[in-house]
N, C-alpha and C positions, 0 to 999 in steps of 0.2 A: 073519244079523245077530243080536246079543244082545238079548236085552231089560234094560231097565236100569230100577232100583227105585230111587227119589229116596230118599234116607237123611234127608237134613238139609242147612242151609247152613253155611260154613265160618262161622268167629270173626268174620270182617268182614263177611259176607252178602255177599258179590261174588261167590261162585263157589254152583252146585247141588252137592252131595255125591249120587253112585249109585253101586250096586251093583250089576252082575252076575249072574246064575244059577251062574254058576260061582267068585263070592267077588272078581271083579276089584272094587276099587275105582278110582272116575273123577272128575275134578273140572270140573263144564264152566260155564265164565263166564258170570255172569248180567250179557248186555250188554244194552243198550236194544231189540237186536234182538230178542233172545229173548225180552224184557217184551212187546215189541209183539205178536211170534206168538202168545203164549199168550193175550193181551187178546180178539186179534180172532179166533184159534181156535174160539171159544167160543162155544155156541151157549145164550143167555138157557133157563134152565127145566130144562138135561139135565144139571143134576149126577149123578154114579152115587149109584145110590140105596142105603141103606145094607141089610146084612142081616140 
């Protein structure tokens, strides 16, 4: 499986912008579903810490 590196959001914000390890670009729609994963993903206190 690739790992994929969040770039940016497109001109409308409706879609994530990622990249690849190996340069593929990918567009994957930012639906209701995917707001809610990320919401409730998330655990209060564990942002990555910076270095």
């Amino acid at each position: 499986m690739d790992q994929l590196r969040f770039t940016g959001l497109n001109e409308d914000g409706t879609q994530l912008l990622m990249t690849a390890t190996d340069g593929s670009r990918y567009a994957v729609p930012l639906t209701d579903g995917l707001r809610s994963a990320v919401r409730t993903s998330r655990t209060p206190g564990a942002e990555e810490a910076s270095p």
